[in-house]
C-alpha positions as CSV (number, residue, x, y, z in Angstrom):
1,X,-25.1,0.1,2.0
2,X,-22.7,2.6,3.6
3,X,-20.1,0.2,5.4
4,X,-17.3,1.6,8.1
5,X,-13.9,1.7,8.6
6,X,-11.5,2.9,10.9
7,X,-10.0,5.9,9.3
8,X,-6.9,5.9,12.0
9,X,-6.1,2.4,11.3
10,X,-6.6,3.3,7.3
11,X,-4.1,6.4,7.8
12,X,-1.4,4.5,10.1
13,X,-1.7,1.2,7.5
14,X,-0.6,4.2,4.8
15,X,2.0,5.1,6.6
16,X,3.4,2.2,7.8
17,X,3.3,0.9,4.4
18,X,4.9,3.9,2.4
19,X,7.8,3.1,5.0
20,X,7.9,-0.5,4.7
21,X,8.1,-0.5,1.2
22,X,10.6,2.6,0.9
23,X,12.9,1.1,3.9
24,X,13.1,-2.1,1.7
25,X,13.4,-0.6,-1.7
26,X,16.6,1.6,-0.5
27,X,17.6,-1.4,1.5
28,X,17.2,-4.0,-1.8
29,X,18.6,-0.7,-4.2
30,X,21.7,-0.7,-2.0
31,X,22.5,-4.4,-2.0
32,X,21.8,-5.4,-5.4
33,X,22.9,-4.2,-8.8
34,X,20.4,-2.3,-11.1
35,X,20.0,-5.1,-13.7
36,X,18.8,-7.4,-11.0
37,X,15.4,-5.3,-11.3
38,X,15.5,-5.1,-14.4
39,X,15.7,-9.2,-14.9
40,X,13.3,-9.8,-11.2
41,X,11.8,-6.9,-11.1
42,X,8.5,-8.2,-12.2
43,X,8.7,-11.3,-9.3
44,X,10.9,-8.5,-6.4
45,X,8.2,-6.0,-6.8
46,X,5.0,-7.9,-5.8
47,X,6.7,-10.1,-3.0
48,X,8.4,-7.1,-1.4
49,X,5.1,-5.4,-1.2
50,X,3.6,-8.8,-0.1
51,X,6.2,-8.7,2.2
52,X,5.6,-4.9,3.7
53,X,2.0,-5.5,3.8
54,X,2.6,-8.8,6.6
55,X,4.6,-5.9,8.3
56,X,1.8,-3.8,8.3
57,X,-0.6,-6.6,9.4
58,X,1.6,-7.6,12.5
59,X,2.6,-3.8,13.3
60,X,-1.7,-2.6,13.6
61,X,-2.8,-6.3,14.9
62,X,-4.9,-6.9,12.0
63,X,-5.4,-10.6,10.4
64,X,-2.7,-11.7,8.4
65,X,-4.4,-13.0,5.6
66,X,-6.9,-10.5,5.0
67,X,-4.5,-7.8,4.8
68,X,-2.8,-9.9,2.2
69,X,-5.9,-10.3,0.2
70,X,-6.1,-6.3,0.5
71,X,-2.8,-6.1,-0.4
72,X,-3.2,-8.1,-3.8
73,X,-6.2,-6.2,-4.4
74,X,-4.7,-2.9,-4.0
75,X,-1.9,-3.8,-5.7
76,X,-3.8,-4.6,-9.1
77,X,-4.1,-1.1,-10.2
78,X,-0.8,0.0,-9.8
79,X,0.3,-2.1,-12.7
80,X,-1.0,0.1,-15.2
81,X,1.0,2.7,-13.4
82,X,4.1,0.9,-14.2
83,X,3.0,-0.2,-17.5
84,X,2.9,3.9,-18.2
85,X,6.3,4.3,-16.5
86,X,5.1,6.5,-13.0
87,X,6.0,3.1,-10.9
88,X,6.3,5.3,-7.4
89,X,2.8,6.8,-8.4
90,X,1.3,3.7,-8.7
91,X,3.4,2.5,-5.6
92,X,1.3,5.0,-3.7
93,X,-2.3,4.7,-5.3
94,X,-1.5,1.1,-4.4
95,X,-0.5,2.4,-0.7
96,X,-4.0,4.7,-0.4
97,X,-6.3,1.7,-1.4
98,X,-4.2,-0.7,1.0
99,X,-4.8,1.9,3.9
100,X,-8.4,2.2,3.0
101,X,-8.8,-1.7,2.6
102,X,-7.1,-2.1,6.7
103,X,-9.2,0.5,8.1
104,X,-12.1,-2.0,6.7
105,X,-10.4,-4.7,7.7
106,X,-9.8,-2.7,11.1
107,X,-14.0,-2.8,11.7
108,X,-15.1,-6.5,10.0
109,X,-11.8,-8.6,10.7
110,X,-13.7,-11.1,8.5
111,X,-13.4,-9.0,5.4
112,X,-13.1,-10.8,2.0
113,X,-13.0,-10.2,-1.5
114,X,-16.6,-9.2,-1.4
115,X,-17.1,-6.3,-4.5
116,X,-20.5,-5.9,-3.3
């Protein structure tokens, strides 16, 4: 079954996203010392992109918690990108799925975890 989506709300949720997440990571890089990610990294990560994912929710008017479940979701293969070292790669394969997941979100507001 083909299912829809709102590709401008997909490519706007990118966007605000990549600039959530890049506004805070300067903003964070700036007022804490490098070993502070490299102690909290592993808890700063996820919650800031928890975090800029609520931002992206409230900015396009989309329901708060199923752009968070998209966000988890989206987030889950970007680990292996930062198990292999490319963090900012997997930062934006995280960003494109997250995108793709609020244009869906964008047509059925009801969206779950559904993997059918």
């Amino acid at each position: 079954m083909l299912r829809r989506m709102d590709a401008r709300i997909a490519v706007k949720a990118i966007v605000v996203q990549v600039v959530a997440v890049a506004v805070l990571a300067v903003a964070l890089a700036l007022a804490l010392p490098h070993s502070f990610f490299e102690s909290w990294g592993w808890l700063s990560g996820p919650v800031g992109w928890l975090l800029c994912a609520a931002v992206t929710a409230r900015v396009l008017s989309l329901p708060a918690v199923g752009a968070m479940t998209g966000a988890v979701l989206a987030g889950l293969p970007s680990v292996i990108a930062v198990v292999a070292g490319i963090h900012w790669l997997g930062a934006l394969i995280a960003a494109v799925l997250f995108g793709l997941w609020c244009g869906r979100l964008a047509v059925d507001r009801d969206l779950d975890a559904e993997l059918v």
